[in-house]
C-alpha positions in Angstrom: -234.8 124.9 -23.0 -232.5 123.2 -25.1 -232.0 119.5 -24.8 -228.6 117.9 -24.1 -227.7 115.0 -24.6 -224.4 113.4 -23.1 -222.2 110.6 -23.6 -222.9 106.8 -21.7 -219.8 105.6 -20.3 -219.6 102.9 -17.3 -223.0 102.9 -17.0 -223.8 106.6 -16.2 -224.5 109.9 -18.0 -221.1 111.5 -18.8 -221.3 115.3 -19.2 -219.1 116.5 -22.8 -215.8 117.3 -21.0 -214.8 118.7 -24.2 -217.3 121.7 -24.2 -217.8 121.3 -27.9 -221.5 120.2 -29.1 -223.3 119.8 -32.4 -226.5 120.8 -33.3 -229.9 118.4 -33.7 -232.6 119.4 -35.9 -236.4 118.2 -35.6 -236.4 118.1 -40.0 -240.4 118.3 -39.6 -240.2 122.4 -38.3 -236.1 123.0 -39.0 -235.9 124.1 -35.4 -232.9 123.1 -33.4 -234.1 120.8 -30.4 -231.4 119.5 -28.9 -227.5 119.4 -28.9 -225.2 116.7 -28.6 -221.7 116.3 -27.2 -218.7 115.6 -29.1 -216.1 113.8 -27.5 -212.5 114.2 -27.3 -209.6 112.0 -27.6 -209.7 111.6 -24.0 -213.6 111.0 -23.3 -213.0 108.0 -26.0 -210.2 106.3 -24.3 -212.1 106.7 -20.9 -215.1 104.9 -22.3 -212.7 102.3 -24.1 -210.9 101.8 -20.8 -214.1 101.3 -19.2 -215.0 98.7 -21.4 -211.6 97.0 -21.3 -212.1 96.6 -17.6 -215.4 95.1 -17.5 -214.2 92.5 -20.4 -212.3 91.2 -17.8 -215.7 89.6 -15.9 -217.6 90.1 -18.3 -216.2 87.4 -21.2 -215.7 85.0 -18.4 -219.3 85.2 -17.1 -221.5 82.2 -17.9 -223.8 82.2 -21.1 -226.7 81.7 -18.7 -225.7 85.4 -16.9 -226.0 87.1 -20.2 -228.5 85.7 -21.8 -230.9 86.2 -18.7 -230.0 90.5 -19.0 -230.9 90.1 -22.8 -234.3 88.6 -22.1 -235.0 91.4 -19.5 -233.7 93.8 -21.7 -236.1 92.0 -24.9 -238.9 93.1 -22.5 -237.8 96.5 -21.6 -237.4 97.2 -25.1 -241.0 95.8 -26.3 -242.6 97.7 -23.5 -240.8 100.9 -24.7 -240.6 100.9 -28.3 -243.2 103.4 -28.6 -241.0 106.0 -26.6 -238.5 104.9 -29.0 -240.1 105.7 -31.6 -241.1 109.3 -30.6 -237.4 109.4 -30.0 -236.3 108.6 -33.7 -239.3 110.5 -35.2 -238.5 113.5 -33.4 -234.7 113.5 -34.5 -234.9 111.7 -37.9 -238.2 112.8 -38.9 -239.7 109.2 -40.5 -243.3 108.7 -39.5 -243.9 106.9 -36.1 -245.4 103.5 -38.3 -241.8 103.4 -39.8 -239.9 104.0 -36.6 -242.2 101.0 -35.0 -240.9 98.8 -37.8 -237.3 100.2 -37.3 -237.8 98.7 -33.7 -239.3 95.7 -34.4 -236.7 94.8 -36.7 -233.9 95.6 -34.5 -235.7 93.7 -32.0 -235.1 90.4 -34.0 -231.6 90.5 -32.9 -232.0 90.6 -29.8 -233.8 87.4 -30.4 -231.6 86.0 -32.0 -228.8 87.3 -29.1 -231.2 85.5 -26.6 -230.7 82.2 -28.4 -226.4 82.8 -28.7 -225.9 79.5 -26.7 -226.7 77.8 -29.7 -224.5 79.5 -31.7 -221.9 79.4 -29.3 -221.5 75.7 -29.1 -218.1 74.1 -29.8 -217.2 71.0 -31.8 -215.7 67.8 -30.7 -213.9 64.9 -32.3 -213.0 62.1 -30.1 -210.2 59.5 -30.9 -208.7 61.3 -33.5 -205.4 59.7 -32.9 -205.0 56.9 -29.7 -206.4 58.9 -26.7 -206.7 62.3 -28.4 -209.5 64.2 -28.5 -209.6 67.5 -30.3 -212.5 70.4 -29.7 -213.1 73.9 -30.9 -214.5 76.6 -29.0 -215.4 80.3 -29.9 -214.0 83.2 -27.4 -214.7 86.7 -27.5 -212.5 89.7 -28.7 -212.5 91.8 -25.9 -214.0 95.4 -26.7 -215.4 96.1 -30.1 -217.2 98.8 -31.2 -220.3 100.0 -33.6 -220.2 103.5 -35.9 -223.7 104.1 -37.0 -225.7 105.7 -39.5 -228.4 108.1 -38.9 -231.2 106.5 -41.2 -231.4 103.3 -38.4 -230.5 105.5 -35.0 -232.1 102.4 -33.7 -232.0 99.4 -35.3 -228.5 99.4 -36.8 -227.1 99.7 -33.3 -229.1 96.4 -32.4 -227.5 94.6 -35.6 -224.3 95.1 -33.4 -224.5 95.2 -29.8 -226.8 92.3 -28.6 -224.8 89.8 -30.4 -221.5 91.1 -29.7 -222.1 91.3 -25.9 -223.6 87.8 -25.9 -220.6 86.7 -27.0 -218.7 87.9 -24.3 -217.5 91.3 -26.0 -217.9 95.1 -24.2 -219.1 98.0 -26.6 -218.4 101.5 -27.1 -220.8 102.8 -29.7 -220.6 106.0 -31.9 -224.2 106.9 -32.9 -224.7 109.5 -35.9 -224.7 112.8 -33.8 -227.6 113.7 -36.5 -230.1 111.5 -34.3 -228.6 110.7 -31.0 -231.3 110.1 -28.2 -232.3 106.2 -29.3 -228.8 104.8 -28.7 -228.7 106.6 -25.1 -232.1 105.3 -24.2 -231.1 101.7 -25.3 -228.3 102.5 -22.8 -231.0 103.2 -20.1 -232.7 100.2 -20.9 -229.7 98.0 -20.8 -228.8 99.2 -17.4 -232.1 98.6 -16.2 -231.9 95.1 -17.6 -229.0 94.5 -15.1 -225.9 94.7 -17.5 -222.8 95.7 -15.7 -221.3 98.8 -15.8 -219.3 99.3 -18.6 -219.8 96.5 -20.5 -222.3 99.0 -22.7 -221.1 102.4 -23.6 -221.7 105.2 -26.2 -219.7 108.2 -27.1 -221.0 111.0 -29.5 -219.1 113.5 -31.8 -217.9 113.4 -35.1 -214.3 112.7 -36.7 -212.2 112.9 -34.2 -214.0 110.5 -32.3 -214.3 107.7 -34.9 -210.5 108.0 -35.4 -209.7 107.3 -31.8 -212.3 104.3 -32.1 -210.2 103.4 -35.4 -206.8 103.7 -34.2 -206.8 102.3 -30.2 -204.7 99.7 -29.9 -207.6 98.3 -27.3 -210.5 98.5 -29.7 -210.4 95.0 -31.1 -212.6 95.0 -33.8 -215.0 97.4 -35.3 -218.6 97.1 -37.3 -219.7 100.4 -39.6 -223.0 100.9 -41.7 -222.8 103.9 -43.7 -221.6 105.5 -47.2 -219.4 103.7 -49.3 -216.4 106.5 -49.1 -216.5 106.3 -45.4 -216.6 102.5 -45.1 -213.7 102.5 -47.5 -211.8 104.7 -44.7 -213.3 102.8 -42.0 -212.1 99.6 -43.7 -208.6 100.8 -44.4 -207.8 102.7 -41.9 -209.3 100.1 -39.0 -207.4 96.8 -41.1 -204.2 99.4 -40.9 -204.1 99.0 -37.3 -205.0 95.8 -37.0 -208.7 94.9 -36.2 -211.3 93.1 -37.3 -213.7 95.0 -39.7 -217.2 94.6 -41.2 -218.1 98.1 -42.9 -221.3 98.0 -44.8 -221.0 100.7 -47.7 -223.9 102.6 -50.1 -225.8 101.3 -52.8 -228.2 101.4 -56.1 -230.8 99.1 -55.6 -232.4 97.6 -59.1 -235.4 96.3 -59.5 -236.1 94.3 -62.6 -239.4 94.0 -63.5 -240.0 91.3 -66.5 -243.4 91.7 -69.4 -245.0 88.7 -67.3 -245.0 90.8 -63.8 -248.1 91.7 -62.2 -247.7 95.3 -63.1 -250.0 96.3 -60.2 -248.0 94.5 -57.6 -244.6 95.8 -59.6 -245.7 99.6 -59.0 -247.0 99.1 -55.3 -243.4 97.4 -54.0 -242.3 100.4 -56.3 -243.5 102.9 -54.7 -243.0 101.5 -51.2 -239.4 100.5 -51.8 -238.8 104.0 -53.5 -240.1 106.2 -51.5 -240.7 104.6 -47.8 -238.5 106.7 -45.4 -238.1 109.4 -47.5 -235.8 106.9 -49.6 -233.7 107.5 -47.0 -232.2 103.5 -46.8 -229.4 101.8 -48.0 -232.0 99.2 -49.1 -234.6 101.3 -51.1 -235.4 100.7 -54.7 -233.5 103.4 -56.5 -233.8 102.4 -59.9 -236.4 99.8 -62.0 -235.1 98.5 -64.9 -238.7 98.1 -67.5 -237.9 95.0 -69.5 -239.9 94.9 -73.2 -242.7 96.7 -74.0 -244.2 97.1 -70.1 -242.6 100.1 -69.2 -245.1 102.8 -70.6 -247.9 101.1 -68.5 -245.4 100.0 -65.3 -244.9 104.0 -65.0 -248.2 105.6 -65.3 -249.4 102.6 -62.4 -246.0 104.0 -60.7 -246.7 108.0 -61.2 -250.8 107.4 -60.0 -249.6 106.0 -56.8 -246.8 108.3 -55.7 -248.9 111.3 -56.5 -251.1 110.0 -54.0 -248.6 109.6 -51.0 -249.1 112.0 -48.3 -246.3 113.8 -47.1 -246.2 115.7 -43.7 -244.5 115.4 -39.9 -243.8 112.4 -38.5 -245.8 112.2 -35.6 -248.9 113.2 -37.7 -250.8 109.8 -37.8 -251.8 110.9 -41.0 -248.4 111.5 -42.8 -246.7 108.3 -45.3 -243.9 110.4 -45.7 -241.7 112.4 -43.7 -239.3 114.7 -44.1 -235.1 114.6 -45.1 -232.8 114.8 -42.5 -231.3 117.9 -43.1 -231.5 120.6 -45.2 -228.3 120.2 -46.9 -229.0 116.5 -47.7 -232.4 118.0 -49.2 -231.2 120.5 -51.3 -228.4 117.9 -52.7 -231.0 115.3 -53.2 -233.2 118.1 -55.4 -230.0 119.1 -57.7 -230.5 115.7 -59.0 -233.6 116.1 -60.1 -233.2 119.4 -61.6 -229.9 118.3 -63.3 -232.2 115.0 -64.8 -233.3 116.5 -68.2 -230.2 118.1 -69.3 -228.7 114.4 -69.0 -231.7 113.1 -71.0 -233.9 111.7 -68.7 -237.7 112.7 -68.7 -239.1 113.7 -65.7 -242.5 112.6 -64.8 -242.8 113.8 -61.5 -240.4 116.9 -59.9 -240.4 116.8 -56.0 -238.8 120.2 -55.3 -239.9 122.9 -54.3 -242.4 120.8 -51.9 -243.0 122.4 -48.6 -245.7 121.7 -45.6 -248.0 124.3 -44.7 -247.0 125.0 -40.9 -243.8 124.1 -41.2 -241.9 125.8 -44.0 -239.0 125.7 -42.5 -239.1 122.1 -42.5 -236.5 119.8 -44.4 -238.8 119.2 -47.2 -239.0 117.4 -50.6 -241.8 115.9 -52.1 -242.1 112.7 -55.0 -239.7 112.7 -57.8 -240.1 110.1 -60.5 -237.9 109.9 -63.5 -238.2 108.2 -66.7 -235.8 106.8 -69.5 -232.9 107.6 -67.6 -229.7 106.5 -68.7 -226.9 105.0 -67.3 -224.7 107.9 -67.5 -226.9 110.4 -65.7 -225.5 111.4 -62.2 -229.0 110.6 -60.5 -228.4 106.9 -61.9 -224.8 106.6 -61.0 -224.9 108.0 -57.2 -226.8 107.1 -54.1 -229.1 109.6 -54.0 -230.7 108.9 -50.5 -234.1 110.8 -51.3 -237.4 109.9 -52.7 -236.1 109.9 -56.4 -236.8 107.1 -58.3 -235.1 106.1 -61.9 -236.9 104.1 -64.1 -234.5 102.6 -67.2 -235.8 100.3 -70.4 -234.4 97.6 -71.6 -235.6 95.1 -74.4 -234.7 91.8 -72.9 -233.5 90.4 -69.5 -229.9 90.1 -70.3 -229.5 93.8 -71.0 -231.1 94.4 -67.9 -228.8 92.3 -66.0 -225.7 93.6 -67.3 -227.1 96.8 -66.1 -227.4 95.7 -62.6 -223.4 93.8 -62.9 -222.2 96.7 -64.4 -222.8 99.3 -61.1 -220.4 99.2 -58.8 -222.3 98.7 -56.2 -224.3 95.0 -55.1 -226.5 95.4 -51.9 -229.6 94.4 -52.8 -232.0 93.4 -55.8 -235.0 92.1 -56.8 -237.4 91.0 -59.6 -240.6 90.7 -60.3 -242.4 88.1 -62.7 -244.5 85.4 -62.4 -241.6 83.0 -64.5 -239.6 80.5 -61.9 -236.9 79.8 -64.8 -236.3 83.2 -64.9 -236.3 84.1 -61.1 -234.0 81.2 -60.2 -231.4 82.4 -63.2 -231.7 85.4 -62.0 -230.8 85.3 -58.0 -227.6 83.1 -59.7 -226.3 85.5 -62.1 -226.8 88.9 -60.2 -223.7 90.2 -58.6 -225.4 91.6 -55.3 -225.8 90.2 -51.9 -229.5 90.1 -51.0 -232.0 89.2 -53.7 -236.0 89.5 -54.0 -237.9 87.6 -55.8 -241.1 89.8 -55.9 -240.2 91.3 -52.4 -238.8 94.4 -53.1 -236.5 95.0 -49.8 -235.4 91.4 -49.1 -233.9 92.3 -45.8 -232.8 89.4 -44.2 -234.1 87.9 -41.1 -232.4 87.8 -38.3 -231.3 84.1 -38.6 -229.5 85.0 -41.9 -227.2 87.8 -42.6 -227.2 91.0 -44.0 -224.6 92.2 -46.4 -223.4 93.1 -49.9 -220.7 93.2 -52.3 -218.6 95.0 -54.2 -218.7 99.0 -53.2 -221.1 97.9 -50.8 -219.0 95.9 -48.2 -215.6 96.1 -47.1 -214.3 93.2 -45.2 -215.3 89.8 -45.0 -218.4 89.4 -42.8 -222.0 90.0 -43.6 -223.6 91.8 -40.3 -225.8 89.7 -37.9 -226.8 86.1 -38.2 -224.2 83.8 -37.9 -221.6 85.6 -40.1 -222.1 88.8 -36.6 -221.3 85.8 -34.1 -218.5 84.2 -36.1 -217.3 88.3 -36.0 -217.6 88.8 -32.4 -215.5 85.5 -31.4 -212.4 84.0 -32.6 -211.9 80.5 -33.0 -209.8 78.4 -30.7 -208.7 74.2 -31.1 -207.6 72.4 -28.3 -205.9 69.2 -28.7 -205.7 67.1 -25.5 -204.7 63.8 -24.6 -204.7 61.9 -21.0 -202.0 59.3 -21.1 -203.1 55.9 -19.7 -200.4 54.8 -16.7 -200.1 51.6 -18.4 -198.3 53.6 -21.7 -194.7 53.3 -22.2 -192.7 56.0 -22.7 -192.5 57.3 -26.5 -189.6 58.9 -26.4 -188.4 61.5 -28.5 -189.7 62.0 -32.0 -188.8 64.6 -34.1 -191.0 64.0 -37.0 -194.0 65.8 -37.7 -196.8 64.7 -35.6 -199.2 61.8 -37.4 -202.8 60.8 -36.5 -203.0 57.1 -36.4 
């Protein structure tokens, strides 16, 4: 029997009202598992209503109320992250290892979320003027919500919700409908943890129902990871109707690696920037730019490991690699590699054609690994979101660095050498937001924030850290003063007002 899975809205399972669903694949056997609903223009604004009426308690209850649910729902989700993991595995098709560390990462945030009475205190200057004190104070939005990509069905959620409801704020979420069972178990969990109805809600489909999210006038702000056409839209169309808006776009990831690198550790963080997840993250290493005379040596330590990797389902314990999420985003990521020659790249190892014995029908690509590509070749210029990996030479550091300033996108970099001069120049001059330095996916922490530039963010707020909080509140100054019955009266004064 088919699986369904429904909408969340005030704290319940909400059957599709519309009676239209979309399909969800397992990628490892190309079977359809499961279907999803898609909700209407009406099953959106009964969720968003939903939320709007627990805002009304909910951003007034004490800091102490919410951030007791978050611990209880910390635990929940540490005691279930291996069910969580089936879940992603199952409908994304990453191996379990790498939906563990999808977890665990998302689970940082709900650290941090735990801790928001920190980051919620105000400010206060006393005597500023005779008798007048002024303080600032950070207040919720009201309801936000979170459009989701379905490489993170897990964690990228968790960069949203647990800060923006221990702020205050309610949440409708709009999980990819590729992967769709995580968000509605986080739900579970959440409701478990004691949060009140409606404060949490998620809502499946496709366009329609991230234009309703875009476009109601009760939606306050809204938070997008994704590609960078559709955090362009989200951006423009979400600013047009005035909210708030963090969308987090694509990206080409570069990694530079310079003639004093530790080659060996170069082509490991490589291979496992490259290739972990299928490539299938807006944070992989997409292209290494070789710098001098390395680059012969850098690829043959690059080819010997990737040849090694072993690709196969998920949930086989066995498996480094699993496969793409559909078959229409496999086929698109293989016409880049057969495309690579005729734009004069050499290719060193070809990927397609790869399939699993037992499960043909599986979403399958293997390795792909090309050499001397140059800038102008389409598997260069786009996100490919696969296991391809570009390798480009360059004769000194400042060719390689225009090559990095020169794409339009900037989420992450890194380097690798073993020269501090040269590492420190480097995280100055390189137009992108999150920089290694010999850690090839420098992900932030949860304490920091994530977030590009250029193509790859729209709006003015990084995602999580304190840049997520400042997000999810608005800032408020309150100027008071408390006449002493002894004062005179003032009188009227029409001047501006002066401190002194």
């Amino acid at each position: 029997m088919t699986k369904i899975v429904n909408h969340w809205i005030g704290g319940k399972t909400a059957e599709g009202a519309s009676g239209t669903y979309g399909p969800v694949t397992n990628p490892a056997t190309g079977e359809v598992t499961t279907k999803v609903a898609f909700a209407s223009v009406e099953e959106v604004d009964a969720a968003v209503a939903v939320a709007k009426e627990a805002f009304l308690s909910w951003g007034q209850s004490s800091l102490a109320t919410r951030t007791s649910i978050l611990f209880r729902f910390r635990a929940l989700l540490d005691a279930h992250r291996d069910e969580i993991a089936e879940l992603i595995t199952a409908e994304h098709g990453k191996v379990h290892s790498d939906a563990l560390g999808e977890v665990a990462r998302g689970l940082e945030i709900v650290d941090l979320a735990c801790g928001i009475s920190v980051q919620l205190k105000g400010e206060l200057s006393t005597q500023v003027a005779s008798r007048v004190d002024v303080a600032s104070i950070r207040q919720p939005l009201g309801v936000v919500a979170g459009i989701t990509p379905f490489n993170f069905p897990a964690m990228v959620p968790m960069w949203m919700f647990p800060l923006a409801i221990a702020c205050g704020n309610t949440f409708v979420l709009k999980p990819s409908e590729k992967d769709p069972s995580a968000s509605v178990r986080l739900a579970e969990l959440l409701a478990e943890a004691g949060l009140p109805d409606g404060v949490f809600n998620v809502v499946h489909g496709d366009k329609v129902a991230v234009d309703r999210l875009l476009e109601h006038p009760d939606v306050k702000a809204v938070s997008f990871v994704g590609s960078t056409p559709i955090a362009r839209y989200i951006h423009t169309t979400a600013s047009a109707n005035g909210k708030r808006v963090q969308a987090l776009g694509g990206a080409k990831n570069h990694m530079l690696v310079l003639p004093d690198a530790d080659l060996d550790a170069a082509a490991d963080a490589a291979v496992s920037a490259a290739y972990g997840s299928a490539g299938e993250r807006c944070m992989a290493i997409s292209a290494v730019v070789a710098v001098g005379a390395i680059g012969d040596e850098l690829v043959e330590k690059i080819r010997e490991r990737a040849e090694k990797i072993k690709i196969g389902p998920g949930d086989d314990p066995t498996s480094e690699m699993g496969p793409l999420i559909t078959k229409a985003h496999r086929d698109k990521v293989a016409s880049y590699v057969a495309g690579a020659a005729d734009e004069g790249a050499e290719v060193v190892l070809d990927g397609t054609g790869y399939t699993v014995d037992g499960h043909e029908d599986g979403h399958w690509i293997g390795i792909s690994l090309l050499d001397r590509v140059p800038t102008s070749a389409k598997a260069y210029q786009d996100e490919i979101f696969g296991p391809v990996l570009c390798v480009l030479r360059t004769e000194t550091y400042e060719e390689a660095l225009e090559i990095v300033n020169s794409s339009p996108f900037g989420n992450g970099t890194a380097i690798f050498t073993r020269d501090g001069g040269a590492a420190r120049r480097f995280q100055l001059e390189v137009e992108a937001g999150m920089v290694g330095v010999n850690v090839p996916i420098p992900v932030p922490v949860g304490y920091h924030s994530f977030g590009g530039w250029k193509d790859s963010l729209f709006g003015d707020h990084h995602i999580y850290g304190n840049d997520g909080t400042h997000f999810y509140t608005r800032g408020k100054v309150v100027t008071t003063r408390w006449p002493d019955p002894a004062d005179a009266p003032t009188g009227v004064d029409l001047g501006f007002p002066r401190n002194h």
